[in-house]
MINULO-768361 format. One record per residue (C-alpha): residue number from 1; residue in three letters; x, y negated, z. Coordinates in steps of 0.25 Angstrom, whole numbers, padded with zeros to 4 digits. Layout:
N
{torti:NUM; balum:ALA; px:X; py:Y; pz:Z} .
...
***
This chain:
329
{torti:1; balum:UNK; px:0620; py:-0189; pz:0424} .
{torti:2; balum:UNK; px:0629; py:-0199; pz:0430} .
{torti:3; balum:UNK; px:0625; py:-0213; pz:0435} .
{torti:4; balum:UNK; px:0629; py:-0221; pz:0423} .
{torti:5; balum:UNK; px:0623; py:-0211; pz:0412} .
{torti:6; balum:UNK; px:0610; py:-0211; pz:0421} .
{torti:7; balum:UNK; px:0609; py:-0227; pz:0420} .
{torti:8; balum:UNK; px:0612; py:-0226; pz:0404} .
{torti:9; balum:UNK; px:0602; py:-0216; pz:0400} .
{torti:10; balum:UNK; px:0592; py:-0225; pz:0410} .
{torti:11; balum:UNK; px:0596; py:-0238; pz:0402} .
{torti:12; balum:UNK; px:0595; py:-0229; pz:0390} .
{torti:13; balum:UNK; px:0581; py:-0226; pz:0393} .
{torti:14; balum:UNK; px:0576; py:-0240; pz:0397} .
{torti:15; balum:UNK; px:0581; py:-0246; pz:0384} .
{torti:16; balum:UNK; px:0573; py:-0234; pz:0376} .
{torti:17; balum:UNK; px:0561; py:-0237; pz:0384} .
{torti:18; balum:UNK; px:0562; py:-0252; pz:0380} .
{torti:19; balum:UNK; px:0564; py:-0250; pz:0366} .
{torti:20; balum:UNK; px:0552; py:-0241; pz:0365} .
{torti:21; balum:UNK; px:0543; py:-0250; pz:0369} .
{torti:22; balum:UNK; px:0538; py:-0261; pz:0360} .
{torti:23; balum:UNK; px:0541; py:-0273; pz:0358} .
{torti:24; balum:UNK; px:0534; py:-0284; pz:0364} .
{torti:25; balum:UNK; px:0523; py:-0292; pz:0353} .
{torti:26; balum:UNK; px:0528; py:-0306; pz:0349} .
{torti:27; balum:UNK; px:0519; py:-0317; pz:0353} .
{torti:28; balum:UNK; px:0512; py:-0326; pz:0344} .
{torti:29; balum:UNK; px:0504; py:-0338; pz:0345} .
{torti:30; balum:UNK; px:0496; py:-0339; pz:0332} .
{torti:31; balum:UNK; px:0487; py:-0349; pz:0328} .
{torti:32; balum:UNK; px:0476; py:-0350; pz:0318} .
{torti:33; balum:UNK; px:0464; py:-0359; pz:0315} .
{torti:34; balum:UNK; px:0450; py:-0352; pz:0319} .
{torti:35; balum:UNK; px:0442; py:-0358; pz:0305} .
{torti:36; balum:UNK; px:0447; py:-0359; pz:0291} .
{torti:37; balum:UNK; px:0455; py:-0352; pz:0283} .
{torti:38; balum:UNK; px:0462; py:-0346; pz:0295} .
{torti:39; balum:UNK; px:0450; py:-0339; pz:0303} .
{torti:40; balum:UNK; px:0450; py:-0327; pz:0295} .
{torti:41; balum:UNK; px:0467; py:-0324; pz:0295} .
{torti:42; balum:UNK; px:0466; py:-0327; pz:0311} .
{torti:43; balum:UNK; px:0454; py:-0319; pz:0314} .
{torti:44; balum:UNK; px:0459; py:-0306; pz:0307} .
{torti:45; balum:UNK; px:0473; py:-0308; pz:0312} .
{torti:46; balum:UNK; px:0466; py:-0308; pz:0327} .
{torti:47; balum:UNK; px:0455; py:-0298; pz:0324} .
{torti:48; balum:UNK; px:0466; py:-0286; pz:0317} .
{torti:49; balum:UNK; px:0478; py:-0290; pz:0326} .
{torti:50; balum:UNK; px:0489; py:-0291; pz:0314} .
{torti:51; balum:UNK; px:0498; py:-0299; pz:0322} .
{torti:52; balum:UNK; px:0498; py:-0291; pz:0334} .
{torti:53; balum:UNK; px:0499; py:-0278; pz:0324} .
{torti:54; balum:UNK; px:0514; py:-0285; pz:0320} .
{torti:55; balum:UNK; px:0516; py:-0286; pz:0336} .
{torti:56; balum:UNK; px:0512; py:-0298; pz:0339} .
{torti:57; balum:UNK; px:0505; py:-0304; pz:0351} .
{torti:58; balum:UNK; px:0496; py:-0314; pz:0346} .
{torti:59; balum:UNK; px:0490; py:-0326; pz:0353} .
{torti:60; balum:UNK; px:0480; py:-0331; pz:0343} .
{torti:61; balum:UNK; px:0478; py:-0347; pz:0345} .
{torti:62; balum:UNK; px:0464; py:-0351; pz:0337} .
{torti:63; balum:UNK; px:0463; py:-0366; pz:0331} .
{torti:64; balum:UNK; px:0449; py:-0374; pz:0328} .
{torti:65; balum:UNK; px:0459; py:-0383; pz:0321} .
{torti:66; balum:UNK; px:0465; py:-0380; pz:0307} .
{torti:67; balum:UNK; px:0478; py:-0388; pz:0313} .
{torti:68; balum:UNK; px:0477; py:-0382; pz:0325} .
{torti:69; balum:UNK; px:0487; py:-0371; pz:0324} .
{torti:70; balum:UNK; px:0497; py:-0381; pz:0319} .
{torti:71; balum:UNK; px:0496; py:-0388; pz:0328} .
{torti:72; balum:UNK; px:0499; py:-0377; pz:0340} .
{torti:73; balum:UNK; px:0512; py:-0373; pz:0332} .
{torti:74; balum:UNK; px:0517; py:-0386; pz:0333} .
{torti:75; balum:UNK; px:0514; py:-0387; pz:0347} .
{torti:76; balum:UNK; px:0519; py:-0373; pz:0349} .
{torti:77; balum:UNK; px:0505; py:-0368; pz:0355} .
{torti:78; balum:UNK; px:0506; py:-0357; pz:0344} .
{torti:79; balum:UNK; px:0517; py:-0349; pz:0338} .
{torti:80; balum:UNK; px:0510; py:-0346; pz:0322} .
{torti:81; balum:UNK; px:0499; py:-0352; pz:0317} .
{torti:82; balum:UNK; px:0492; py:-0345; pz:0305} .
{torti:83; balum:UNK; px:0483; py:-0353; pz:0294} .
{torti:84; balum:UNK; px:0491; py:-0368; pz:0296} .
{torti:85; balum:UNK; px:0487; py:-0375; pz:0285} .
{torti:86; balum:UNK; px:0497; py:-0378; pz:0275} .
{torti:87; balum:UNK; px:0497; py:-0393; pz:0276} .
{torti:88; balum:UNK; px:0498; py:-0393; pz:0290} .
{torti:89; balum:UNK; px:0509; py:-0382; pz:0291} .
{torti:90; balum:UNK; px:0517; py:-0389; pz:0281} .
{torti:91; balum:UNK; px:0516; py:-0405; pz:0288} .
{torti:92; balum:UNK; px:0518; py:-0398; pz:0301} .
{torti:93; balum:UNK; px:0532; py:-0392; pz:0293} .
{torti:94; balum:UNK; px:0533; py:-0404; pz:0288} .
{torti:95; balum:UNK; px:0533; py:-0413; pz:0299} .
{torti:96; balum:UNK; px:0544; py:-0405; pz:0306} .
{torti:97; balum:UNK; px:0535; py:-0396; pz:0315} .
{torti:98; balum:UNK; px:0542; py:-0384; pz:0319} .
{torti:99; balum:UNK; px:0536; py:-0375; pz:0310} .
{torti:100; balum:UNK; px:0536; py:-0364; pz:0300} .
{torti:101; balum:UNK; px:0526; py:-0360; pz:0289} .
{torti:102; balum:UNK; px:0528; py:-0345; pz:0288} .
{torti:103; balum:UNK; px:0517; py:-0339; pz:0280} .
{torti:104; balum:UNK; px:0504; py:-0345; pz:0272} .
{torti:105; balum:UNK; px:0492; py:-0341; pz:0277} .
{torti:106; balum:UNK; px:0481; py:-0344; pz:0269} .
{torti:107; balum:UNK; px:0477; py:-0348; pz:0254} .
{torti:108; balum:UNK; px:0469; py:-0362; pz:0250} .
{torti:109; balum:UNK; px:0458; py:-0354; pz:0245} .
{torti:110; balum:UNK; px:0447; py:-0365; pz:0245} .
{torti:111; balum:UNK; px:0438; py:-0373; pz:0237} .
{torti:112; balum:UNK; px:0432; py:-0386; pz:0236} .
{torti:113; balum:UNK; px:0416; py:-0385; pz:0235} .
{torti:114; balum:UNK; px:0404; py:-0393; pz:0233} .
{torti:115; balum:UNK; px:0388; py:-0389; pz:0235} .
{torti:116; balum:UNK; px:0384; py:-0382; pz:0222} .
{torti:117; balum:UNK; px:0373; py:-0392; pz:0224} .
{torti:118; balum:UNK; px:0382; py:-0405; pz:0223} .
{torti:119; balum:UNK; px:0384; py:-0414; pz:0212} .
{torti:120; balum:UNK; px:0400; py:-0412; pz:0215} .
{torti:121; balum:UNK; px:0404; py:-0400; pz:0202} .
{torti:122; balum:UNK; px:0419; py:-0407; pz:0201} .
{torti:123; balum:UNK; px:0429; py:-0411; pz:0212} .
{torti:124; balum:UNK; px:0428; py:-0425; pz:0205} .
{torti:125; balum:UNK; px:0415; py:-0426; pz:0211} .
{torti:126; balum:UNK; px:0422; py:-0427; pz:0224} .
{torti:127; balum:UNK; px:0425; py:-0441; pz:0224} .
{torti:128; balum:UNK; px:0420; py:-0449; pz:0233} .
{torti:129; balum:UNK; px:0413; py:-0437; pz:0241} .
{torti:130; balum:UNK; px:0415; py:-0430; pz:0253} .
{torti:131; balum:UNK; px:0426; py:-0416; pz:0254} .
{torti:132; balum:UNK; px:0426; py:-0408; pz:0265} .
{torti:133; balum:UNK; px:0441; py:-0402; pz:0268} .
{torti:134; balum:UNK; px:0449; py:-0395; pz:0280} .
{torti:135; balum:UNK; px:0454; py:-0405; pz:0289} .
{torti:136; balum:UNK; px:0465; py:-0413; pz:0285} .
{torti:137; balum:UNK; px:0479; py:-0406; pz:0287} .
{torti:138; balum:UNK; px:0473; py:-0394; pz:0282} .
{torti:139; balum:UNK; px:0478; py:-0386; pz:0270} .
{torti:140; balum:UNK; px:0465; py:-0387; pz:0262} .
{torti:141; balum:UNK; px:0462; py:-0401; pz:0264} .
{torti:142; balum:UNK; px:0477; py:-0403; pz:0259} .
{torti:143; balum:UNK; px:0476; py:-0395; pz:0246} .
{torti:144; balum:UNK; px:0461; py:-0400; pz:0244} .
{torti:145; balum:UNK; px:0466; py:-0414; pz:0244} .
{torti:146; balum:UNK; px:0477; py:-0412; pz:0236} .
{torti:147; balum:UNK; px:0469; py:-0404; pz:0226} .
{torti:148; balum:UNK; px:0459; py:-0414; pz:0224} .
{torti:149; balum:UNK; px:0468; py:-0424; pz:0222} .
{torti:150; balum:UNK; px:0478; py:-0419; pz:0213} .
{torti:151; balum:UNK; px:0470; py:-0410; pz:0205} .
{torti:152; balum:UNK; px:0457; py:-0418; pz:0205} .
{torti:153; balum:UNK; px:0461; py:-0432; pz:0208} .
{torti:154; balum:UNK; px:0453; py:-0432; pz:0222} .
{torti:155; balum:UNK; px:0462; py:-0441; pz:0231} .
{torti:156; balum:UNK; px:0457; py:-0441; pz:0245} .
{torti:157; balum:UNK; px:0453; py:-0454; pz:0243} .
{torti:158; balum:UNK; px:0442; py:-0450; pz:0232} .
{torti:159; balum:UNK; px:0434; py:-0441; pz:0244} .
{torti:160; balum:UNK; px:0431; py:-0439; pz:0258} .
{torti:161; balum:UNK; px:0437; py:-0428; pz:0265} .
{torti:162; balum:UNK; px:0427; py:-0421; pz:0276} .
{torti:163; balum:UNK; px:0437; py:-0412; pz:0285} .
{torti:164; balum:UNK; px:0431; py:-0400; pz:0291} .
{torti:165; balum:UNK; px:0432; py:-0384; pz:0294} .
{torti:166; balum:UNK; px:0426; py:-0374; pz:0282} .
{torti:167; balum:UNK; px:0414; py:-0374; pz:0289} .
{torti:168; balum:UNK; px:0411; py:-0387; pz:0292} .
{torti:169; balum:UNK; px:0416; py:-0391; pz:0276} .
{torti:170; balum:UNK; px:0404; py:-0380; pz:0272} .
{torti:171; balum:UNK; px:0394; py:-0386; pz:0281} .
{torti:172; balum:UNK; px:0395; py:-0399; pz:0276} .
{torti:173; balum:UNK; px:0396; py:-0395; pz:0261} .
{torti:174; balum:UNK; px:0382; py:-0388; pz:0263} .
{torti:175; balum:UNK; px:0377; py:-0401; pz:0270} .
{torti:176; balum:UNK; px:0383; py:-0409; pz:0258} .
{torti:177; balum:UNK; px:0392; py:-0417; pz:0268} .
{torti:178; balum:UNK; px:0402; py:-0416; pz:0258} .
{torti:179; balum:UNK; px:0403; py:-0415; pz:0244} .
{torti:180; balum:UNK; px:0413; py:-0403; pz:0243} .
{torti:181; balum:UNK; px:0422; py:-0395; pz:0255} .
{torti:182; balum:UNK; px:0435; py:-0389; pz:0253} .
{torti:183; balum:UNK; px:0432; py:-0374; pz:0257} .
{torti:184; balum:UNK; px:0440; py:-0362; pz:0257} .
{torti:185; balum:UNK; px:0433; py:-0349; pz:0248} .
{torti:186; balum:UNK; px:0428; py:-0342; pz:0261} .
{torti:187; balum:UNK; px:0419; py:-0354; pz:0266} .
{torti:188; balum:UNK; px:0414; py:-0357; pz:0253} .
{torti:189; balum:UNK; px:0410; py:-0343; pz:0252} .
{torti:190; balum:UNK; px:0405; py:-0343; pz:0266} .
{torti:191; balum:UNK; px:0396; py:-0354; pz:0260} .
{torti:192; balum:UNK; px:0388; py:-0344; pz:0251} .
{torti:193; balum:UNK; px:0375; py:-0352; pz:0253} .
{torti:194; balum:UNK; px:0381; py:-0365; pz:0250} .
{torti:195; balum:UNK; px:0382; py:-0364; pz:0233} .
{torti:196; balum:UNK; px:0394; py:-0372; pz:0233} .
{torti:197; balum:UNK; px:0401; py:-0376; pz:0220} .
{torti:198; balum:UNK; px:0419; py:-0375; pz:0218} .
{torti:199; balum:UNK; px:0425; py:-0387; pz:0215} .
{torti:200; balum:UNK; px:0438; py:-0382; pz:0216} .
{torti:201; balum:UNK; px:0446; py:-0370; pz:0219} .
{torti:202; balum:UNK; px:0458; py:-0372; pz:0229} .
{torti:203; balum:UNK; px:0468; py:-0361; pz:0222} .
{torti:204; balum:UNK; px:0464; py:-0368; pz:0209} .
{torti:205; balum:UNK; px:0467; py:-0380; pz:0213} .
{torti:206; balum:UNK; px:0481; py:-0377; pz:0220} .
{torti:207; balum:UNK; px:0484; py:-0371; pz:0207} .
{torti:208; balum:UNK; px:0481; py:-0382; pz:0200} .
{torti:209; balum:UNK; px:0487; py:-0392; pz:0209} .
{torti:210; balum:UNK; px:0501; py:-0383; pz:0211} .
{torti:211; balum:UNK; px:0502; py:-0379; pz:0197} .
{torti:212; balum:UNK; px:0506; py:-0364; pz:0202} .
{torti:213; balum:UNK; px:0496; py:-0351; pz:0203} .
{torti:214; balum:UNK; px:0498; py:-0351; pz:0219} .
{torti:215; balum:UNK; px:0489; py:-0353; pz:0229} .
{torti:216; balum:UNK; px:0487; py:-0363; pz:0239} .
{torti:217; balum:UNK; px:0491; py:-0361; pz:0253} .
{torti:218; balum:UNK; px:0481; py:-0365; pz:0264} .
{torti:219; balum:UNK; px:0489; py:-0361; pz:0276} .
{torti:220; balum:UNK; px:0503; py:-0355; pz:0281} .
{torti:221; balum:UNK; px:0506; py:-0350; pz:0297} .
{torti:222; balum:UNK; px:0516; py:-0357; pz:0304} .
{torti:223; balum:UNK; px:0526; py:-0355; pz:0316} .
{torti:224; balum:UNK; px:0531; py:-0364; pz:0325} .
{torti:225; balum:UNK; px:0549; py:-0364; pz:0322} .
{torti:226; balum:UNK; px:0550; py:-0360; pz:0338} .
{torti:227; balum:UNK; px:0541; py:-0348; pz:0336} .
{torti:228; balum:UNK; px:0549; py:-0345; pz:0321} .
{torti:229; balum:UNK; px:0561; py:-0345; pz:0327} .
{torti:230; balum:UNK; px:0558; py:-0335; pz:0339} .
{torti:231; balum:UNK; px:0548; py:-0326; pz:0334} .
{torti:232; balum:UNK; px:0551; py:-0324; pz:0319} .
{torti:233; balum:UNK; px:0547; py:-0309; pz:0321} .
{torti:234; balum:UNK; px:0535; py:-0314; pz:0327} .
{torti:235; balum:UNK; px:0531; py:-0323; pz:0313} .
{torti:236; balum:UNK; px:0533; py:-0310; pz:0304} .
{torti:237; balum:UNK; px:0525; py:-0302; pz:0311} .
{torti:238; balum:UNK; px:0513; py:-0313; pz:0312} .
{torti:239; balum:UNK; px:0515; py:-0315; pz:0295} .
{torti:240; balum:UNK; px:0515; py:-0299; pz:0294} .
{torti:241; balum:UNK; px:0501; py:-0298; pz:0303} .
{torti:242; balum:UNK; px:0498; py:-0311; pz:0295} .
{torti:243; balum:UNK; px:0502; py:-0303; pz:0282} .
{torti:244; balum:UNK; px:0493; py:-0292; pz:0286} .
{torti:245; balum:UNK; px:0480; py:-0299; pz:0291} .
{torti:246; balum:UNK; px:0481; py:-0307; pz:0277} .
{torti:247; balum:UNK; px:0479; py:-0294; pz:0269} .
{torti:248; balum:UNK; px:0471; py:-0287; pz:0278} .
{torti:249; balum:UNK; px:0460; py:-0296; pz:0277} .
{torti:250; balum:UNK; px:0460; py:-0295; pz:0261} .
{torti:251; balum:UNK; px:0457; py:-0282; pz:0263} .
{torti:252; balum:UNK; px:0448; py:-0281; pz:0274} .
{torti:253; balum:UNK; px:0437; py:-0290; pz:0271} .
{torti:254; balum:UNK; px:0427; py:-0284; pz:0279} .
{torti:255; balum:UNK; px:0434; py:-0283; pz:0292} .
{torti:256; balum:UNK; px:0440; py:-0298; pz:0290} .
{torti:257; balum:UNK; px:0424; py:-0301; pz:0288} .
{torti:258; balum:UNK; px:0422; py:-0294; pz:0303} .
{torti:259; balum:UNK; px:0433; py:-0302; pz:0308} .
{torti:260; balum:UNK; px:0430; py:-0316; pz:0304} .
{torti:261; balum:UNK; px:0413; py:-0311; pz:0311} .
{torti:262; balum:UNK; px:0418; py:-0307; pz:0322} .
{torti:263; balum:UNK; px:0430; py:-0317; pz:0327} .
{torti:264; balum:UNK; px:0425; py:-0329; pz:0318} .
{torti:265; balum:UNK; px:0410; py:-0329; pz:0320} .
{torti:266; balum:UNK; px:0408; py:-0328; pz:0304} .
{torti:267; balum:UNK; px:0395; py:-0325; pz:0297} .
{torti:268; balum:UNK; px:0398; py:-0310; pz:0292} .
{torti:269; balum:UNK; px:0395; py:-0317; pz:0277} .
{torti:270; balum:UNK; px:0406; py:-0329; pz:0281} .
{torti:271; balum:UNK; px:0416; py:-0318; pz:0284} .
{torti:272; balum:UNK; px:0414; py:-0311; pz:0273} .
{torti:273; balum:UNK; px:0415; py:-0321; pz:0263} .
{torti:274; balum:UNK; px:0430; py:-0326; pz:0271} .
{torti:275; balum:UNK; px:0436; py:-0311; pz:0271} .
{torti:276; balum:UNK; px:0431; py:-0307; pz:0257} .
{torti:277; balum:UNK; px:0441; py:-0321; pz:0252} .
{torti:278; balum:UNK; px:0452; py:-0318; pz:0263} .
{torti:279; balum:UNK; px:0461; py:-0313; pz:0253} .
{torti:280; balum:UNK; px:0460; py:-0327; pz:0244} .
{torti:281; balum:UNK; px:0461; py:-0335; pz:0259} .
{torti:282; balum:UNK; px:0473; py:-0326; pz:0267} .
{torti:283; balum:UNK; px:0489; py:-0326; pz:0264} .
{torti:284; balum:UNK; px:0501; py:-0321; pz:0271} .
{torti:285; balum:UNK; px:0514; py:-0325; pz:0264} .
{torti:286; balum:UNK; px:0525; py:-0335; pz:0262} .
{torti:287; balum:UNK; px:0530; py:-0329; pz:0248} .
{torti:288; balum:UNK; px:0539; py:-0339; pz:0240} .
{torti:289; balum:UNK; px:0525; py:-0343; pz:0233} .
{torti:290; balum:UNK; px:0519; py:-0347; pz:0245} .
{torti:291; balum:UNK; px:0530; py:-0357; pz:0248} .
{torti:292; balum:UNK; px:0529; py:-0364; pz:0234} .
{torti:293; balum:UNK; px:0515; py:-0364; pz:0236} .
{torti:294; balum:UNK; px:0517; py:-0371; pz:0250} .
{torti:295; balum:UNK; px:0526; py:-0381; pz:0245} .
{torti:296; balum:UNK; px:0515; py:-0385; pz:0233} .
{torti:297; balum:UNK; px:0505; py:-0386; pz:0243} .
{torti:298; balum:UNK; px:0516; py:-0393; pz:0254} .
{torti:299; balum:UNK; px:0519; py:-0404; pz:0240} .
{torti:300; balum:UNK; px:0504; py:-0407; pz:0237} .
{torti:301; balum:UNK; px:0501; py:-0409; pz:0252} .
{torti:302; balum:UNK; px:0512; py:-0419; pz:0254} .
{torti:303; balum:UNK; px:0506; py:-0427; pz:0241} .
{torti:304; balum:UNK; px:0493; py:-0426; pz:0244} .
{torti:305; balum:UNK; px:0496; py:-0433; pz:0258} .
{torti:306; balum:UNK; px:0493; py:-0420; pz:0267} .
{torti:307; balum:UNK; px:0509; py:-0418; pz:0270} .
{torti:308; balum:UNK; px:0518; py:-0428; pz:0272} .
{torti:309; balum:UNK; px:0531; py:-0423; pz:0272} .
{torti:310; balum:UNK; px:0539; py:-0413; pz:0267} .
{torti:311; balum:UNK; px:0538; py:-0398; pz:0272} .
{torti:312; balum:UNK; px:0552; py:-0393; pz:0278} .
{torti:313; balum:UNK; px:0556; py:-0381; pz:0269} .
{torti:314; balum:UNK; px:0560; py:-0372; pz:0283} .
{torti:315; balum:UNK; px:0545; py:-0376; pz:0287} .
{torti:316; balum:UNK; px:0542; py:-0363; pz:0276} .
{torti:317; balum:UNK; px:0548; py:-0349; pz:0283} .
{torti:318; balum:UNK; px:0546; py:-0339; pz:0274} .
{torti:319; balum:UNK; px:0556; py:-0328; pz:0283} .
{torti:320; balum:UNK; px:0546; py:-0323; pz:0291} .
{torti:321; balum:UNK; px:0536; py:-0321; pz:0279} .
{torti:322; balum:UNK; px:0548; py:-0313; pz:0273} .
{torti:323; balum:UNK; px:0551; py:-0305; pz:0284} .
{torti:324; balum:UNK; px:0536; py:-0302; pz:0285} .
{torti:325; balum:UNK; px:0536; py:-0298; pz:0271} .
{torti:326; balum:UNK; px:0545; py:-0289; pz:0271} .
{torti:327; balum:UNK; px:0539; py:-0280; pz:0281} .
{torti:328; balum:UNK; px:0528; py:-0279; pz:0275} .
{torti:329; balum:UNK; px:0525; py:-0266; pz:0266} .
***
């Protein structure tokens, strides 16, 4: 073999040796809040690995703060944040931060309850009283104003708002602190020994309030534009691993249960009652419905005071949903 054919067949090798190796993982940066309706999607997705099953090297970044993950995007500390509430991802869009909703997340699936005990049977009873909601800037404190107002004639000047987590909110319901909290299904139901009566249902209410048969959207997953631009493969393999954790838990109750004991410290009832409603709390998607839906809830925020500015329409990019989508079976 002469010189020239031995350096071909050489280079000829090395490039085979290099293409059956694999390829590197992309590296993410995701962010969730640790309480809330986001404890449960962010526990799973650590606990089963669906994102690093996509090939994805994750660095998971934990909040205290609902606002928290928001935040890190816009100061790029993270590249995804998973579970942003709807109001703040939209005023963040809509006061020009560099960032994209890409997927919603989670279903307002809550309720506003009262003691069974209380002399409160009817949201009018309300005025004047104390309501304990989410903080403000977070998507149930958003649609619970709004809903009290325009369907009920509650403005926020009729009430005291109490801001606190879930847990906080039902301890001060049992202790009669305040007249009524705005709690998701799962912490009611974790409430069991609290007899609590429903004032109103927050699906019910959306649909009354929107005139349509959707549901409202509690939260979406952002990316910062930087990280959009550069790593678009990256986004559509974190929706598909997003995709599949959402699903999973909806059928495997009993594991999600052992998850939320064993990496969030819930009493083994607790977690049951969460997993056994994952199915009513958890979305993956950004279907043409979901946007129509975003853009009720982006209208009755920025009436209600919540938003104060119009949401740029690139702020929603639905490409990496799509392309997800379609690698799905």
């Amino acid at each position: 073999m002469t010189a020239a054919r031995r350096l071909a067949a050489i280079g000829l090798a090395a490039l085979l040796s290099l293409a059956a190796q694999p390829a590197a993982a992309e590296k993410i940066r995701l962010g969730y809040w640790t309480s809330g309706f986001s404890l449960g999607i962010g526990a799973v997705l650590e606990a089963e690995k669906f994102l690093e099953k996509e090939g994805l090297e994750v660095e998971y970044v934990r909040f205290s703060e609902v606002n928290g993950p928001t935040k890190a995007i816009l100061t790029k500390s993270i590249d995804l944040a998973v579970a942003v509430p709807t109001a703040g991802s939209m005023q963040a869009a809509a006061d020009g931060a560099p960032v994209k909703i890409v997927l919603a997340t989670q279903i307002a699936e809550g309720q506003i309850v009262t003691l069974a005990s209380s002399g409160v049977t009817g949201i009018a009873d309300l005025k004047g009283k104390k309501i304990g909601m989410s903080p403000a800037g977070s998507a149930t404190y958003a649609l619970t104003t709004a809903f009290l107002e325009a369907n009920h004639d509650l403005k926020l000047s009729d009430y005291q708002v109490v801001h606190a987590n879930e847990a906080r909110l039902a301890q001060f319901l049992a202790q009669g602190e305040i007249a009524a909290g705005a709690l998701r299904a799962v912490t009611v139901a974790q409430i069991n020994e609290t007899p609590v009566r429903v004032l109103a249902n927050n699906v019910d209410e959306w649909k009354r309030l929107s005139g349509s048969n959707s549901v409202p959207i509690l939260a979406t997953a952002i990316v910062h534009d930087d990280f959009a631009a550069g790593s678009p493969e990256a986004i559509v393999k974190f929706i598909l691993g997003l995709k599949k954790a959402s699903d999973y838990g909806a059928r495997n109750t009993a594991r999600v249960a052992q998850i939320l004991k064993d990496s969030a410290n819930l009493a083994a009832d607790d977690a049951t009652a969460y997993a056994g409603l994952w199915e009513q709390i958890y979305i993956a998607s950004l279907s043409a419905g979901d946007l129509a839906t975003l853009k009720r809830q982006e209208a009755i925020y920025k009436a209600g005071g919540t938003l104060t500015k119009d949401v740029p329409p690139g702020a929603y990019d639905t490409r990496f949903y799509e392309q997800a989508r379609a690698r799905l079976p």
